[in-house]
mmCIF file as gemmi writes it, N, C-alpha and C atoms, coordinates in Angstrom:
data_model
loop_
_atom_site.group_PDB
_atom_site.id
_atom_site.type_symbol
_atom_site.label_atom_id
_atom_site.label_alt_id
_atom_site.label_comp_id
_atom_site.label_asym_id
_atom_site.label_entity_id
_atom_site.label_seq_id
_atom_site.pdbx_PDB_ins_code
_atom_site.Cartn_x
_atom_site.Cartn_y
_atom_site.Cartn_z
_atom_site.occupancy
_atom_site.B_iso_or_equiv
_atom_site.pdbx_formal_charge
_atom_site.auth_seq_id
_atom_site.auth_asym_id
_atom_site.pdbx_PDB_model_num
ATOM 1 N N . UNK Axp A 1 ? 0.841 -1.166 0 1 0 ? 1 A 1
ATOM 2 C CA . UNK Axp A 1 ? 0 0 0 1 0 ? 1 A 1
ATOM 3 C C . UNK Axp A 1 ? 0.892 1.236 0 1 0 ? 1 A 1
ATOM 4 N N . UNK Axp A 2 ? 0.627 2.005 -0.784 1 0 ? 2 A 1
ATOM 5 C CA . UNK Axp A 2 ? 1.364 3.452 -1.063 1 0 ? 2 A 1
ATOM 6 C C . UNK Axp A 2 ? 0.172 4.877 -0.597 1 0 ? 2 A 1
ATOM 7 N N . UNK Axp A 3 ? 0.837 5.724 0.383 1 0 ? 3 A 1
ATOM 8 C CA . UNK Axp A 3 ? -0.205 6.904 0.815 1 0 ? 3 A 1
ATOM 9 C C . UNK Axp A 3 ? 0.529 7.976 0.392 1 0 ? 3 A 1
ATOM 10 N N . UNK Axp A 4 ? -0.25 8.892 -0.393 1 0 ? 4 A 1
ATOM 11 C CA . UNK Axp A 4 ? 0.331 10.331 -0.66 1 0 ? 4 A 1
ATOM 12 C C . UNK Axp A 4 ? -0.578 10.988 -0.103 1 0 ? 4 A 1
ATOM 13 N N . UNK Axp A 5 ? -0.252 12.682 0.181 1 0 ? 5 A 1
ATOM 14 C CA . UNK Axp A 5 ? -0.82 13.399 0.631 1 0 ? 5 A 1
ATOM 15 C C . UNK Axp A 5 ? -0.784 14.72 -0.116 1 0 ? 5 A 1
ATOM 16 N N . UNK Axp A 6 ? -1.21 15.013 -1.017 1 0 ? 6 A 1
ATOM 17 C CA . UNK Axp A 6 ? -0.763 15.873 -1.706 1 0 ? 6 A 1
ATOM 18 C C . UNK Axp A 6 ? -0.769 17.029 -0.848 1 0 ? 6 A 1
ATOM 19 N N . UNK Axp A 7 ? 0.357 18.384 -1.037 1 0 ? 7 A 1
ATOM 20 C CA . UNK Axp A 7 ? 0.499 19.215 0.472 1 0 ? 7 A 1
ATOM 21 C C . UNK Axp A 7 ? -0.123 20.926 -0.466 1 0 ? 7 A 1
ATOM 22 N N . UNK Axp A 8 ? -0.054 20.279 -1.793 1 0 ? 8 A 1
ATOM 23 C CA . UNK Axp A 8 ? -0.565 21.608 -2.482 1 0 ? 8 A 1
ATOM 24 C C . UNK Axp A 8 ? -2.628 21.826 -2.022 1 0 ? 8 A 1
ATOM 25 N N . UNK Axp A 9 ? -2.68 20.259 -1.944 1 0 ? 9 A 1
ATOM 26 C CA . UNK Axp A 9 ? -4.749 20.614 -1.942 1 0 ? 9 A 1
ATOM 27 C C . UNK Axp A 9 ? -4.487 20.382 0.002 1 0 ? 9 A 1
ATOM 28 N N . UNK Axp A 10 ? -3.813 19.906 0.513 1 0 ? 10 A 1
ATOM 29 C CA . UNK Axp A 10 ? -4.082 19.745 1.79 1 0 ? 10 A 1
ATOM 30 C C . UNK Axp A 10 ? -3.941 21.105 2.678 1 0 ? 10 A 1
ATOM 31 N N . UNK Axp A 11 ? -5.612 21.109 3.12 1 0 ? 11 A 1
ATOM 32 C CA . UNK Axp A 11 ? -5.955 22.238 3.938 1 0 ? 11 A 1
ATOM 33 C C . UNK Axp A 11 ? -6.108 22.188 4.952 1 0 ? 11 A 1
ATOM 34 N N . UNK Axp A 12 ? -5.425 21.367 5.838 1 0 ? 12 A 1
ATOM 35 C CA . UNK Axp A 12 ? -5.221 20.431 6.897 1 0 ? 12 A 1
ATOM 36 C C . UNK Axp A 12 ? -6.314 20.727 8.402 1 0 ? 12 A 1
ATOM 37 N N . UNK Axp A 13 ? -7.47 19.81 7.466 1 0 ? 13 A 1
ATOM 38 C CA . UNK Axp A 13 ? -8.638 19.848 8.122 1 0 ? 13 A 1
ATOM 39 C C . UNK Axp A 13 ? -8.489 18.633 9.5 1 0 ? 13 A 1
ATOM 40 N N . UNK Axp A 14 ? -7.236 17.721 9.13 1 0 ? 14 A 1
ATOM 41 C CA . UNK Axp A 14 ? -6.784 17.077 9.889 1 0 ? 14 A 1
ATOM 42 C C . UNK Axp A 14 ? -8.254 15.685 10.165 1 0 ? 14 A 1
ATOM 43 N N . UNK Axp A 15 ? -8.653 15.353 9.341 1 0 ? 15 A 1
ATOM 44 C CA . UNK Axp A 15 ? -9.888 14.276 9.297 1 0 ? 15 A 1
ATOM 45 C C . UNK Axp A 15 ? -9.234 13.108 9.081 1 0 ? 15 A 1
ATOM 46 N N . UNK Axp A 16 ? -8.161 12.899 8.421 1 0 ? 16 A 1
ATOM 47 C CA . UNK Axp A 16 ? -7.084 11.509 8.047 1 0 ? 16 A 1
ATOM 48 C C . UNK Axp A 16 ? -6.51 11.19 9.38 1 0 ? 16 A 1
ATOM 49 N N . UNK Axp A 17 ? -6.366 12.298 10.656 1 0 ? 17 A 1
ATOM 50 C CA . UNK Axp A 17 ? -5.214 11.889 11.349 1 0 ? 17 A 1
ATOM 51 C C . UNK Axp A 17 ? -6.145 11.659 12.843 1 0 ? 17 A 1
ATOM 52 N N . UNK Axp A 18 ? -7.651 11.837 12.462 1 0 ? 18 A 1
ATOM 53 C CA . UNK Axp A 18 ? -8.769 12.026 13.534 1 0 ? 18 A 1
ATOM 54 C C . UNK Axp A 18 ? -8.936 10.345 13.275 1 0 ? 18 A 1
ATOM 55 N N . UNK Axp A 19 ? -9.001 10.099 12.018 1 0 ? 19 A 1
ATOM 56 C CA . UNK Axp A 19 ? -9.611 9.073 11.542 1 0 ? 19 A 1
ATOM 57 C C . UNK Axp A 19 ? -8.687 7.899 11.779 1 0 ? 19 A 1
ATOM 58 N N . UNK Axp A 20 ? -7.236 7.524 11.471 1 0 ? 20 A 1
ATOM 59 C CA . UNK Axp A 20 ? -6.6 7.002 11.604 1 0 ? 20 A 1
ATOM 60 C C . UNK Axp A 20 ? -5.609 7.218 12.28 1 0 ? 20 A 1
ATOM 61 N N . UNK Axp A 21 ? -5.563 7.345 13.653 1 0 ? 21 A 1
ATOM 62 C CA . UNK Axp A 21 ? -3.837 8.515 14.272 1 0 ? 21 A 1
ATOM 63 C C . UNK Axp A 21 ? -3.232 7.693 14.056 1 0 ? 21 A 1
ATOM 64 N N . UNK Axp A 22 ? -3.133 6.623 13.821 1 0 ? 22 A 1
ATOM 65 C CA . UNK Axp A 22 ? -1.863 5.935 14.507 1 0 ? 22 A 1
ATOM 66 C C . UNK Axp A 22 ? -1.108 5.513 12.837 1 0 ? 22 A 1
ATOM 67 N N . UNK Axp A 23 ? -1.795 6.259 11.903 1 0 ? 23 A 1
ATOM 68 C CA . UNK Axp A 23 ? -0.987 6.322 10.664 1 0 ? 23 A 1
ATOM 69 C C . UNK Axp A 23 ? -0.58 8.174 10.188 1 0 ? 23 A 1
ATOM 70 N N . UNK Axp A 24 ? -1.691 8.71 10.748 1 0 ? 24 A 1
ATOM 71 C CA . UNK Axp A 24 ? -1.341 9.942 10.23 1 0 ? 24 A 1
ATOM 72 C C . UNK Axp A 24 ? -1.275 10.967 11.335 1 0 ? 24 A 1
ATOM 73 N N . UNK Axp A 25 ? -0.942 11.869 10.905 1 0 ? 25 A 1
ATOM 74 C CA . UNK Axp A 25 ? -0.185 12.806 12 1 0 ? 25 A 1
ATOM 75 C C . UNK Axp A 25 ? -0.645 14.537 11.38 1 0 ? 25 A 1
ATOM 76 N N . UNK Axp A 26 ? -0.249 15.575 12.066 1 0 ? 26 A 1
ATOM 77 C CA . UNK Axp A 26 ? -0.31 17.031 11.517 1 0 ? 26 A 1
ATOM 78 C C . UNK Axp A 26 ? 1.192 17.493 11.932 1 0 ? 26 A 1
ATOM 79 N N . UNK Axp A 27 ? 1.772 18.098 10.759 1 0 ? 27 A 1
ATOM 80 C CA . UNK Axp A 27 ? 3.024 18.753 11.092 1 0 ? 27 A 1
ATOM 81 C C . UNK Axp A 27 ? 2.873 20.058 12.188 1 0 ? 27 A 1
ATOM 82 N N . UNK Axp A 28 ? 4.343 20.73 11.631 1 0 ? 28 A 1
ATOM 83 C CA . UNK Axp A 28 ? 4.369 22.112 12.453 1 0 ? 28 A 1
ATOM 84 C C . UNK Axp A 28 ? 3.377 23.167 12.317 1 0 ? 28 A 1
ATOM 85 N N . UNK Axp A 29 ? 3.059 22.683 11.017 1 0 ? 29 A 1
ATOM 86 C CA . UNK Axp A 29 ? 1.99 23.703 10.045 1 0 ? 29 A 1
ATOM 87 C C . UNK Axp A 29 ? 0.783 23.651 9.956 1 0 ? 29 A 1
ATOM 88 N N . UNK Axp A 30 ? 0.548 22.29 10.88 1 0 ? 30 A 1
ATOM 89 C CA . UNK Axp A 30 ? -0.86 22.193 10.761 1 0 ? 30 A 1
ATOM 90 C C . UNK Axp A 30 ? -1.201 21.135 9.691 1 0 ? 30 A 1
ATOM 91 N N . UNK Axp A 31 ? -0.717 20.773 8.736 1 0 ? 31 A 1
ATOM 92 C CA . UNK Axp A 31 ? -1.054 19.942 7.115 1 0 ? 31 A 1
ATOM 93 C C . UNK Axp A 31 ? -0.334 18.447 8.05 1 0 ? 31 A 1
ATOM 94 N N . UNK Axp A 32 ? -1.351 17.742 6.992 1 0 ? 32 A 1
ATOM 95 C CA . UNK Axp A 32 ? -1.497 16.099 7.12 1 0 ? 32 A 1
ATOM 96 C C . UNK Axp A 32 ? -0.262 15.602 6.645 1 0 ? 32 A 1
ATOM 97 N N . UNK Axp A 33 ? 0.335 14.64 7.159 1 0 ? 33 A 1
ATOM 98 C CA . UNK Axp A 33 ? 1.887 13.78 7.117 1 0 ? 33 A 1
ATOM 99 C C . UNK Axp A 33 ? 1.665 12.542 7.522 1 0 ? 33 A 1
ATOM 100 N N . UNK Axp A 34 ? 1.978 11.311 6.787 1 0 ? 34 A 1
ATOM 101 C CA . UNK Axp A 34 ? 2.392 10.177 7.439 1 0 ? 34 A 1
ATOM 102 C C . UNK Axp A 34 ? 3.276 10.427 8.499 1 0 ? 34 A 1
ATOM 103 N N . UNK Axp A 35 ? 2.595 8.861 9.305 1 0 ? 35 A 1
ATOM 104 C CA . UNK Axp A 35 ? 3.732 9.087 10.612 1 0 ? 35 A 1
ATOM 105 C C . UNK Axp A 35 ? 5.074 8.154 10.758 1 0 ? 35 A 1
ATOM 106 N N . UNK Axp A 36 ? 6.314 8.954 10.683 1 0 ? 36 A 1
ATOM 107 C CA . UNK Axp A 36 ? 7.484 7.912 9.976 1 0 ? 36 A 1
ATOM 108 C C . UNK Axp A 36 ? 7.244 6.219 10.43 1 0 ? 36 A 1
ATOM 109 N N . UNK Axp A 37 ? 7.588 5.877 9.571 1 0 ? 37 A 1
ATOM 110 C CA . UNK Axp A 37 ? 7.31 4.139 9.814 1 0 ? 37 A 1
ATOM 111 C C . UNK Axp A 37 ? 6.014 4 9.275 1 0 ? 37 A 1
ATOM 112 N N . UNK Axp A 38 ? 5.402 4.513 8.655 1 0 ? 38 A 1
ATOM 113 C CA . UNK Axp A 38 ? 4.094 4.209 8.357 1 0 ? 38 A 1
ATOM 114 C C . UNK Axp A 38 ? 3.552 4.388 7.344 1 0 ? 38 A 1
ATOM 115 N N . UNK Axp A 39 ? 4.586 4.861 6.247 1 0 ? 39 A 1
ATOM 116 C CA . UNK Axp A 39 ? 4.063 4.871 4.616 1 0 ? 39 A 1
ATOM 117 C C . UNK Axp A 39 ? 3.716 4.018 3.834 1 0 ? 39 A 1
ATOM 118 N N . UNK Axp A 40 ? 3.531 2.748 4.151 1 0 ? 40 A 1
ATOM 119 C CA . UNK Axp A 40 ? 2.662 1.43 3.972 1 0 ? 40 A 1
ATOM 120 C C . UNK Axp A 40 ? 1.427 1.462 4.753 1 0 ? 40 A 1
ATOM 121 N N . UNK Axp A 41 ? 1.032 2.18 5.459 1 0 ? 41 A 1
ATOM 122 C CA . UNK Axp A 41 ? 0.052 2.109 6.09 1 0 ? 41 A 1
ATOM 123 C C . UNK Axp A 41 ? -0.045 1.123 7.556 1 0 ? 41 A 1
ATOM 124 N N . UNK Axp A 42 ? 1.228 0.566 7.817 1 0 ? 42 A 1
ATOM 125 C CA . UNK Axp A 42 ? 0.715 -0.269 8.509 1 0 ? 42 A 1
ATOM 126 C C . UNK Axp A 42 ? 0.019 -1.049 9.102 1 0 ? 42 A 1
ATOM 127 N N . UNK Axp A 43 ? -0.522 -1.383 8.416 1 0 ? 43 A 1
ATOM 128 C CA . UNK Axp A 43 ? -1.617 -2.833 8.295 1 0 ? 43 A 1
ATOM 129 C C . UNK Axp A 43 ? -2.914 -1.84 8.694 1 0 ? 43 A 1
ATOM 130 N N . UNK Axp A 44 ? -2.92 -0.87 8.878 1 0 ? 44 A 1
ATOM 131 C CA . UNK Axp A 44 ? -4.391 -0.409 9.565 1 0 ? 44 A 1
ATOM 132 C C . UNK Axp A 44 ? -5.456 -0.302 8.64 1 0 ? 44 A 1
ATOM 133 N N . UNK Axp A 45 ? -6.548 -0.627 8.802 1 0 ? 45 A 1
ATOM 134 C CA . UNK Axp A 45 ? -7.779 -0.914 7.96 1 0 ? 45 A 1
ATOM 135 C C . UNK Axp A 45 ? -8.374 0.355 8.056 1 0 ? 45 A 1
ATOM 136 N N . UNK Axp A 46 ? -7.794 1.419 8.517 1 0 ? 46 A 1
ATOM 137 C CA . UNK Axp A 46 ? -8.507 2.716 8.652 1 0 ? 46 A 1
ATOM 138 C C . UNK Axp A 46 ? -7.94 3.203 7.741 1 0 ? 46 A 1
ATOM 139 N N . UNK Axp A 47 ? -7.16 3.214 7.189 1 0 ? 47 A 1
ATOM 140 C CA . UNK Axp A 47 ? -6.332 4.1 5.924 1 0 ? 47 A 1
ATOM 141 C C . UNK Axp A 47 ? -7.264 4.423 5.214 1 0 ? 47 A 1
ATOM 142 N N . UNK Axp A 48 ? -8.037 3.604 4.287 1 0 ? 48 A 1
ATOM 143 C CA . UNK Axp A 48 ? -8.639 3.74 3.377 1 0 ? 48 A 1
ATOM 144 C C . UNK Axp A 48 ? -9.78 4.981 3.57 1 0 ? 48 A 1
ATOM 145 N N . UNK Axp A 49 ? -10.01 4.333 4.98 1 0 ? 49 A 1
ATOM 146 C CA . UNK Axp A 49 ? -11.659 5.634 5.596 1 0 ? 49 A 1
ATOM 147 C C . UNK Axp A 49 ? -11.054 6.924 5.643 1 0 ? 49 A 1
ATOM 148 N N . UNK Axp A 50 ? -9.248 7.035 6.401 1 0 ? 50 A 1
ATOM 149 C CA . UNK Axp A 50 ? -9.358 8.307 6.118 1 0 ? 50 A 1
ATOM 150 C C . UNK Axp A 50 ? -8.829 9.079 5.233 1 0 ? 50 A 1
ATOM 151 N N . UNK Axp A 51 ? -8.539 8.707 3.794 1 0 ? 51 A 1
ATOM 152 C CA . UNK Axp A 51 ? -8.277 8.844 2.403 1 0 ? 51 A 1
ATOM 153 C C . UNK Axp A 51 ? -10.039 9.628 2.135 1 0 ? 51 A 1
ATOM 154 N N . UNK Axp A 52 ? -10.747 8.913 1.959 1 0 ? 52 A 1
ATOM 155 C CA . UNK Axp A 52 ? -12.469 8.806 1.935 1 0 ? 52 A 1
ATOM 156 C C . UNK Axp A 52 ? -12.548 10.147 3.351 1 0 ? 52 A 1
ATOM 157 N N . UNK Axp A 53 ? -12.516 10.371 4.145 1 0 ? 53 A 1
ATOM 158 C CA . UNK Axp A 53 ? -12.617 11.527 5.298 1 0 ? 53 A 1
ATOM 159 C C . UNK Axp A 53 ? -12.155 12.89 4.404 1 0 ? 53 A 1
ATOM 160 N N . UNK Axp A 54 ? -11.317 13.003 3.949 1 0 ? 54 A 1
ATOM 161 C CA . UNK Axp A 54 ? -10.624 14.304 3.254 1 0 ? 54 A 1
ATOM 162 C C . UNK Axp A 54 ? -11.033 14.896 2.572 1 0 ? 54 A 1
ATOM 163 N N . UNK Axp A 55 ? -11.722 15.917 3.348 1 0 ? 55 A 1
ATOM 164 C CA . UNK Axp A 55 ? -13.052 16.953 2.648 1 0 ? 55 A 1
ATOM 165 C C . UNK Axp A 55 ? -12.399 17.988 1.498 1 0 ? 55 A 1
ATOM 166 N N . UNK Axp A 56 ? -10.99 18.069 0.914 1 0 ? 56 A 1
ATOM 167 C CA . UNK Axp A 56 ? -10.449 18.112 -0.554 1 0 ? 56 A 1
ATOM 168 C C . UNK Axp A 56 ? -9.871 17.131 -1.085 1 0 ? 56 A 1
ATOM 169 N N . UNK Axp A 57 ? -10.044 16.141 -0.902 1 0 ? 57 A 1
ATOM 170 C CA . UNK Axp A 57 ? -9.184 14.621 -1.406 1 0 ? 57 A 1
ATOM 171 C C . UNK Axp A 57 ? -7.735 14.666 -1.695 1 0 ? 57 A 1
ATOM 172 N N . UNK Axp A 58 ? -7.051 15.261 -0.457 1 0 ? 58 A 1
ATOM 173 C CA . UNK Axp A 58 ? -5.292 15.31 -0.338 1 0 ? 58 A 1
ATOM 174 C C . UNK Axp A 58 ? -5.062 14.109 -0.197 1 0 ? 58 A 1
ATOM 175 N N . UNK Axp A 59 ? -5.345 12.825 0.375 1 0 ? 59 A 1
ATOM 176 C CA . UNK Axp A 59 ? -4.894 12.197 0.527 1 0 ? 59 A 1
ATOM 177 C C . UNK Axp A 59 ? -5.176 10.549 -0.573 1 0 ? 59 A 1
ATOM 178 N N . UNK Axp A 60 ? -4.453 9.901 -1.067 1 0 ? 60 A 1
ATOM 179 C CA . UNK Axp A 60 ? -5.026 8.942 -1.561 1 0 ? 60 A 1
ATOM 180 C C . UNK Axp A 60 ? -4.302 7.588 -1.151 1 0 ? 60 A 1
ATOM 181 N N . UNK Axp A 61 ? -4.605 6.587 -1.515 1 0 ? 61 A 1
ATOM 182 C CA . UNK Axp A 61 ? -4.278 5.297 -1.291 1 0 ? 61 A 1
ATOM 183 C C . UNK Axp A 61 ? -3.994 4.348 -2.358 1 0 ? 61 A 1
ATOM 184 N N . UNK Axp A 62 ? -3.103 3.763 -2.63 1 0 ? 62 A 1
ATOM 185 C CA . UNK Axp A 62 ? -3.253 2.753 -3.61 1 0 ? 62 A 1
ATOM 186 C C . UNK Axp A 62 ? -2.637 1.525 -3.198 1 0 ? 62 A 1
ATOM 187 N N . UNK Axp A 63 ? -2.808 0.57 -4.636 1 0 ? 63 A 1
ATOM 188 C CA . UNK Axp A 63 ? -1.932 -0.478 -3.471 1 0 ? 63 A 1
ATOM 189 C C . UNK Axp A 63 ? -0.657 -0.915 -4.286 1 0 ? 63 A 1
ATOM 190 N N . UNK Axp A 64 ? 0.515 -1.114 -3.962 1 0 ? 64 A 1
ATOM 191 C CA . UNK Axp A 64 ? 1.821 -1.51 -4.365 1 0 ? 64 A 1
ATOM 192 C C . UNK Axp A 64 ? 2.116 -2.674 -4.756 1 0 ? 64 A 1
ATOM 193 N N . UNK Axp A 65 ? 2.532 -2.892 -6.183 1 0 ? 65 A 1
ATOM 194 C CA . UNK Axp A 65 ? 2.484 -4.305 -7.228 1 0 ? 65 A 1
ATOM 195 C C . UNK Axp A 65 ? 3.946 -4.85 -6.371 1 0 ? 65 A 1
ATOM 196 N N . UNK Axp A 66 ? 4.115 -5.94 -6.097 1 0 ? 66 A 1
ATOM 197 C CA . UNK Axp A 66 ? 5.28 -6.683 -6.018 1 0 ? 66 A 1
ATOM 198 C C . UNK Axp A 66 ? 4.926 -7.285 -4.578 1 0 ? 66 A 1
């Protein structure tokens, strides 16, 4: 699984990191960041919901061939 966050649409309503903390996080700035160790998502089944939470769709999910 691969998570981007795009930081240009992220208006860091912070709904990814409400939704899933223990994958996502808010920087210094306030905007949405994976939390190091966790750009696979770490197995959490919430990823996806809070991809789907992101009231400008900064964040997406896909899943990684190999």
């Amino acid at each position: 699984m691969h998570i981007g966050i795009d930081k240009d649409t992220c208006i860091g309503a912070g709904q990814c990191a409400l939704t899933a903390p223990d994958v996502f996080t808010q920087d210094d700035d306030g905007y949405s960041t994976v939390r190091p160790g966790r750009e696979d998502g770490g197995g959490s089944p919430l990823v996806r919901e809070a991809a789907r939470a992101c009231p400008v769709g900064a964040v997406t999910v896909s899943q990684t061939v190999g």
